[in-house]
C-alpha positions in Angstrom: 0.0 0.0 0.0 1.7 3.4 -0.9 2.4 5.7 1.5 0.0 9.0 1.4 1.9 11.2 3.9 4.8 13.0 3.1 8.2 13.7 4.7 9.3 16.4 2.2 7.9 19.6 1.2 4.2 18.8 0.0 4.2 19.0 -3.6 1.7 21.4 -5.5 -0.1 18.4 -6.8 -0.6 16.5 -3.6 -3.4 16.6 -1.6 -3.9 19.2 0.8 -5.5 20.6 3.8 -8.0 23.3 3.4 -6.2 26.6 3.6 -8.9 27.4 0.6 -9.4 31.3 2.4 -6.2 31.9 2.9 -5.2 31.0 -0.9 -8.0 32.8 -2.2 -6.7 35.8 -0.2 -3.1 35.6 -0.6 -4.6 35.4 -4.7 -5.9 38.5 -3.9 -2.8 40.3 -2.4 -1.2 39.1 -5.6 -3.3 40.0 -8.4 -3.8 43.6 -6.8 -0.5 44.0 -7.0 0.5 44.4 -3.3 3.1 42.7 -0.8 2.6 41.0 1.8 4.2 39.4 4.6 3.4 35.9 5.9 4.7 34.8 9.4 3.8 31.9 11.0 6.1 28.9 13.5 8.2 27.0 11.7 6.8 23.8 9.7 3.2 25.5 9.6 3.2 25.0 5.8 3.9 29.0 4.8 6.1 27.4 2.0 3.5 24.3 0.5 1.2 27.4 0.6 2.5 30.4 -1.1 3.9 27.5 -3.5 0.8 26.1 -4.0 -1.0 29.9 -4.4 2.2 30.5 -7.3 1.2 27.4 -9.0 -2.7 28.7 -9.1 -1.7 32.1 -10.4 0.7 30.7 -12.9 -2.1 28.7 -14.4 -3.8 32.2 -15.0 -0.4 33.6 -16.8 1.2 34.8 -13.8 4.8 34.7 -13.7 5.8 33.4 -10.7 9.3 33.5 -8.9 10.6 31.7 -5.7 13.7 32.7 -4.0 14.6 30.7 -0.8 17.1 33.1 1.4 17.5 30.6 3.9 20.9 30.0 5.1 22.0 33.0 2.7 26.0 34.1 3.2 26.8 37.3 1.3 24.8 40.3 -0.4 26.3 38.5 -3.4 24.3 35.7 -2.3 21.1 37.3 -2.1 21.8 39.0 -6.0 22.6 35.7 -6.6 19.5 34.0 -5.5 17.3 36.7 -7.0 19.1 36.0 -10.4 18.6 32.4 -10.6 15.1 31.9 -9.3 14.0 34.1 -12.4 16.1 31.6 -14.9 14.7 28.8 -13.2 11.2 30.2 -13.5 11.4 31.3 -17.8 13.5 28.5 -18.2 10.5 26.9 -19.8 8.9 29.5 -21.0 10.7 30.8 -24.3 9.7 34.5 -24.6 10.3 35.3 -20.6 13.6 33.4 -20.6 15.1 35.3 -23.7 14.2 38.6 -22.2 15.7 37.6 -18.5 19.1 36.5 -20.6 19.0 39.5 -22.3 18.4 42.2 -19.1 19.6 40.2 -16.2 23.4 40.6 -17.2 24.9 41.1 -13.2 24.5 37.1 -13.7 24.3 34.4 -16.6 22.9 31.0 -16.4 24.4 27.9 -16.5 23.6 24.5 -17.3 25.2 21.5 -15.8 24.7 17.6 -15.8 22.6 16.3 -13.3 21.9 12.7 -12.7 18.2 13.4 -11.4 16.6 16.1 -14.0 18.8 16.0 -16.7 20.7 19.6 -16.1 20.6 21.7 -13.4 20.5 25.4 -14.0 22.9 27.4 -11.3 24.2 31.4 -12.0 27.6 32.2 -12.5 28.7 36.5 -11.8 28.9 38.7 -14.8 31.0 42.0 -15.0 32.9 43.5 -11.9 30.3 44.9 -9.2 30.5 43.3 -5.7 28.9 43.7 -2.7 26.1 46.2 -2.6 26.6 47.4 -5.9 26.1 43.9 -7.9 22.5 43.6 -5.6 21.8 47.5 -6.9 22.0 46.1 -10.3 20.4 43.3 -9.6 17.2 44.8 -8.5 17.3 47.2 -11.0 17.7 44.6 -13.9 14.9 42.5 -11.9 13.0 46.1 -12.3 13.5 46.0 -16.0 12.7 42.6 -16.3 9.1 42.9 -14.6 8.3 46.0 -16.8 8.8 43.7 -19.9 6.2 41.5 -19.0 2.7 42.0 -20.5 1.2 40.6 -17.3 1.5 40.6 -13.6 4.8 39.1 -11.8 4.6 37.7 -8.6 7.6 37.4 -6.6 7.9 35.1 -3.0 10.8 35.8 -0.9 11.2 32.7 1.8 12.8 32.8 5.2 13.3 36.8 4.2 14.4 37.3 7.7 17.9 35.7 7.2 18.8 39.1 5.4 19.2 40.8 8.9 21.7 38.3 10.0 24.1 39.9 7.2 26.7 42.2 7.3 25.2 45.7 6.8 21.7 44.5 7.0 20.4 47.6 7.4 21.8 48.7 4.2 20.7 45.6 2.3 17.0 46.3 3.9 17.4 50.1 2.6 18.8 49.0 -1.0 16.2 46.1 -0.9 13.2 48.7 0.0 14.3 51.4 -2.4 14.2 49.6 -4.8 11.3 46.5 -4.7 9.0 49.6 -4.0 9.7 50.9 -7.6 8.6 47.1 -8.5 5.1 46.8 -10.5 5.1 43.6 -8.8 3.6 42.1 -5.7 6.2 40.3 -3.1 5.0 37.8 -0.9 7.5 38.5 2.4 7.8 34.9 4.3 9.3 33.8 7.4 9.4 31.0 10.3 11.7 33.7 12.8 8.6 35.6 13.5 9.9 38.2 15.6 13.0 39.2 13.3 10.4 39.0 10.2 7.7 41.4 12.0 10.6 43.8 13.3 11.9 44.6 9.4 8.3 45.5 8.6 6.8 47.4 12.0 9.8 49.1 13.2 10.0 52.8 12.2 13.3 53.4 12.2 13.9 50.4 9.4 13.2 51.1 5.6 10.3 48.4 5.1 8.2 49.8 8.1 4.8 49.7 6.9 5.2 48.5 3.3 3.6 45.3 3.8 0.0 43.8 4.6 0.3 41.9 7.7 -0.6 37.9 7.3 -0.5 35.7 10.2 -0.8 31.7 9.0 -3.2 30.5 11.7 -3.2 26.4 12.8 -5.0 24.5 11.0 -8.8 23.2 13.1 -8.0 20.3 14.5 -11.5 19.0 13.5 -10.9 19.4 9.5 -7.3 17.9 9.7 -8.6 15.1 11.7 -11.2 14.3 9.0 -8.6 15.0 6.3 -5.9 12.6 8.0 -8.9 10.0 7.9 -9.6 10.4 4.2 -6.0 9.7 3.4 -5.9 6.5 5.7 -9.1 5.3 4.1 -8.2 6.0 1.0 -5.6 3.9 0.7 -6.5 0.6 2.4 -6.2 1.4 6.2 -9.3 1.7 8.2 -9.1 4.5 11.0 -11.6 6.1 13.3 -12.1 9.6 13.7 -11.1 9.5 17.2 -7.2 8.1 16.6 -7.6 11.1 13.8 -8.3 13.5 15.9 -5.4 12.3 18.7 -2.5 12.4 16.0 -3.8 16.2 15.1 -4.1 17.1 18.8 -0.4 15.3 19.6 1.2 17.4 17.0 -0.7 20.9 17.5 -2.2 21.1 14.4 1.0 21.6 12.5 1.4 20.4 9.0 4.7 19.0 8.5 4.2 17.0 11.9 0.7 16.1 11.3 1.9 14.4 8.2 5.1 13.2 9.4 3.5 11.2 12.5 0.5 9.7 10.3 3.4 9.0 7.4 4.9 6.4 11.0 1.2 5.4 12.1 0.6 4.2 8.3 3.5 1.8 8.3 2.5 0.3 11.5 -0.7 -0.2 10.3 0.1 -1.9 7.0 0.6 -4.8 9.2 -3.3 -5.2 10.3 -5.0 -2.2 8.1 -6.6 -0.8 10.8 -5.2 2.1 12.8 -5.6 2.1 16.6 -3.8 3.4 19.9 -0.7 1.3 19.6 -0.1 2.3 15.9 -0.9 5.8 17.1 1.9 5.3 20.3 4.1 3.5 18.1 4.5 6.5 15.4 4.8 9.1 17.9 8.2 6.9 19.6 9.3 6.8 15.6 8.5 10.4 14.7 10.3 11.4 17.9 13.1 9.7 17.3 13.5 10.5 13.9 13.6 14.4 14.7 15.9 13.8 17.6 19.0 14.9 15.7 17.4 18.4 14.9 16.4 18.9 18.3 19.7 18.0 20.0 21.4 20.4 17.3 18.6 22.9 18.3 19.9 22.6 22.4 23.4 22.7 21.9 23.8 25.9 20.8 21.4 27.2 24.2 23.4 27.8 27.3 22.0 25.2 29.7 19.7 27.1 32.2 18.3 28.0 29.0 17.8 24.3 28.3 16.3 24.0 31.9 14.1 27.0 31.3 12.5 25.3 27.9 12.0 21.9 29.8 10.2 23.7 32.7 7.3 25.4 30.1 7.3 22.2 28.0 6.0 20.4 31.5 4.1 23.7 32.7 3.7 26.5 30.8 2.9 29.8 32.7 1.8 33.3 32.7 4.3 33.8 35.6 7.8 32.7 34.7 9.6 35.2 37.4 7.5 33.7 40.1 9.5 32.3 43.3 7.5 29.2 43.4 8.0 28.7 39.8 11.3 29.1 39.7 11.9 26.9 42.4 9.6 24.3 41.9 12.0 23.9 38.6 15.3 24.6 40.2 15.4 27.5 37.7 18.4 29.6 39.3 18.4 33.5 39.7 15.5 35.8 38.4 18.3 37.7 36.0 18.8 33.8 34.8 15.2 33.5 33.8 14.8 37.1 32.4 17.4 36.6 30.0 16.3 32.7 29.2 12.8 34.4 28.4 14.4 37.3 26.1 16.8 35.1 23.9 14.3 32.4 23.9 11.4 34.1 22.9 13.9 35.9 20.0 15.0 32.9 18.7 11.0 31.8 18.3 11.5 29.2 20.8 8.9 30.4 23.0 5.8 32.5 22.8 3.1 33.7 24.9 0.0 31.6 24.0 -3.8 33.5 24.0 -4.4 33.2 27.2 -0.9 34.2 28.0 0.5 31.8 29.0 4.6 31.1 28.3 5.2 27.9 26.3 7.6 26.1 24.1 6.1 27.2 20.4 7.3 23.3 18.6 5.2 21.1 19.9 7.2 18.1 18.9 9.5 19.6 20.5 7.7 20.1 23.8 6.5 16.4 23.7 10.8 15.4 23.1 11.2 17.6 26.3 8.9 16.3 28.5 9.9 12.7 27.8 13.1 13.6 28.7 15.0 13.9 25.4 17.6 16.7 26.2 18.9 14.6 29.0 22.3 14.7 26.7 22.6 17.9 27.4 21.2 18.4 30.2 22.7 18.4 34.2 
C-alpha cells in the first residue's frame, strides 16, 4: 500500500488541507499587485502554501518567482538567488527566458549535468560589481525585467528574515526597499523567525516599516485535519476512526509538516493489520520522535544550559508567571536575571511565545513532547 503522507515539502499536486481562504486571499494580495508578509512557527506550511497559491496564479499567466534566502552568506548571495530563481522560473517559457538573458546581465545562467533532472541550471557573476553594488544592479535589472512582462509578476521571498543576519543589513533592507518599492510587482514576504520578520516591517526606524500587509498563517482546526488525515488512511487501504484522527492532530498541535510526518509512521505500522488504533498511534509518535531527535539535539546545543532548563520547565508547565518564586523553584530554575534573560533570547530565537491566554510555552510542539519525555537529557545536568 503506498504511502499517502509526506516527509518532504508537499508538492503542489498532492493533496492538501483546506487553507482554501487563505489562498484565495493571498490570490488576492497578488493580483492587486500588493506585498505582503506571511509569518507563522516553523513547519506550519507558509512554504506548501505560497507555493501552491504560485502554482494557481501561474495557471492564469502569472509569472511566478521563488527565491529561498535561507541560510543566505553574502549580499552576493542574495543578487545571486534573485538571479537564478528568475532563470529557473522562464527557463521553460521561451519569450520570458530570452528577455531575463538578455536584461539580467549582473548574472548568466548555466547548465550543468545532473543525474536526477537531466541539467541543473545554477548562475555564475557577470562583470565586476560586488557587494552592494552587484544587488543595486540586480534589483534594477529585476526592475526592467518585470516591466517587460505583459502581465502581472509575482515574486515570493522565503525565510526573508535571514537578510538581517548579514553584514550591513540595514543597508541591504534600505537598498532592498528602495528599490522592490519601484517594483510593479507584488512580493510575498515569508518567514518562520517571527519576531526578526515582523521587526523589518513594524519598526519605524527600518526602511520596510509599513510596506507590507500583515498575514498571520493560523493552525490549521483540528477537527478538519482530523477528517482529512482520515480520508487519506481510508483511501488507501487502512481503516481508521475519527477518534485516533483527531489524537495524531491534537499530539502534533495542528502543525502540518508534523501532522503528516506522524500519520506517514502510524501508516507503516498499520500496514501490518489495516486498521489504525492506539498502539499504531503510540508506536508512530516513539518513531517520529526519534526521527527528529537529531534536529532537536542540534537545536539545544547551541542554548546555554539554564536556558535548556528554562524550555523543559514550560514544556511540563507553561505559565503566565515565569519570574514567580515558586515557579522558579519548583523547577530549580536559578536567579530571576537567569530567567529574564532565558525568556528574552528564547522568545527571539522563536522558541517560546506567549500563548492567548498568555500563557509562556515552548512554540514546537514536537519539540515540547521530546522535552517532556526527557529527550535533552544529553545535554542536560
Amino acid at each position: 500500500m503506498p504511502n499517502p503522507f509526506y516527509l518532504k515539502e508537499l508538492p503542489v499536486s498532492g493533496p492538501f488541507c483546506n487553507r482554501v481562504g487563505e489562498m484565495t486571499q493571498l490570490a488576492e494580495f497578488a493580483r492587486s499587485g500588493n506585498n505582503v508578509v506571511i509569518h507563522s512557527p516553523r513547519r506550519f506550511g507558509k512554504t506548501s502554501l505560497v507555493r501552491r497559491v504560485q502554482n494557481n496564479l501561474a495557471a492564469e499567466g502569472v509569472i511566478t518567482v521563488f527565491a529561498d534566502f535561507f541560510g543566505v552568506g553574502s549580499v552576493e548571495d542574495v543578487a545571486a538567488r534573485l538571479a537564478e530563481s528568475v532563470f529557473r522560473v522562464t527557463r521553460e517559457k521561451e519569450p520570458a527566458w530570452k528577455k531575463a538573458v538578455r536584461i539580467i546581465t549582473s548574472f548568466r545562467p548555466v547548465l550543468r549535468p545532473d543525474q536526477d533532472s537531466g541539467f541543473e541550471l545554477t548562475v555564475e557573476p557577470s562583470g565586476g560589481a560586488v557587494g552592494l553594488p552587484r544587488l543595486k544592479a540586480t534589483l534594477e535589472e529585476l526592475g526592467r525585467f518585470i516591466e517587460a512582462q505583459e502581465g502581472l509578476v509575482q515574486i515570493a521571498l522565503d525565510e526573508f528574515q535571514e537578510i538581517v543576519m548579514l553584514r550591513d543589513s540595514l543597508r541591504i533592507e534600505a537598498l532592498m526597499r528602495t528599490e522592490i518599492q519601484r517594483h510593479k510587482a507584488s512580493y510575498f514576504f515569508i518567514g518562520s523567525q517571527r519576531r526578526i520578520l515582523r521587526a523589518i516591517f513594524s519598526e519605524d526606524h527600518r526602511p520596510f516599516f509599513r510596506s507590507a500587509f500583515d498575514f498571520k498563517l493560523e493552525p490549521l482546526p483540528v477537527a478538519e485535519l482530523a477528517e482529512f488525515l482520515q480520508r487519506q488512511f481510508q483511501g488507501n487501504g487502512i481503516s481508521c476512526e475519527l477518534a485516533h484522527c483527531l489524537l495524531i492532530a491534537e499530539q502534533v498541535g495542528a502543525f502540518p509538516y508534523y501532522a503528516q510526518k506522524l500519520a506517514y509512521f502510524v501508516f507503516e505500522h498499520a500496514k501490518i493489520s489495516g486498521t489504525v488504533n492506539d498502539l499504531e498511534v503510540g508506536a508512530g509518535l516513539s518513531d517520529m520522535l526519534s526521527n527528529e531527535k537529531a534536529a532537536f539535539e542540534a537545536t539545544l546545543q547551541g542554548i546555554p544550559s539554564q536556558q535548556r532548563l528554562f524550555l523543559r520547565a514550560l514544556a511540563k508547565e507553561p505559565t503566565p508567571h515565569p519570574f514567580a518564586k515558586e515557579y522558579s523553584r519548583a523547577h530549580n530554575l536559578g536567579s530571576l536575571s537567569a530567567t529574564q534573560n532565558a525568556v528574552k533570547q528564547l522568545s527571539q530565537m522563536d522558541l517560546i511565545e506567549q500563548d492567548t491566554e498568555q500563557n509562556w510555552r515552548v512554540v514546537d510542539p514536537v519539540f515540547r513532547l521530546w522535552l517532556m519525555v526527557g529527550g535533552e537529557k544529553p545535554f542536560g545536568k
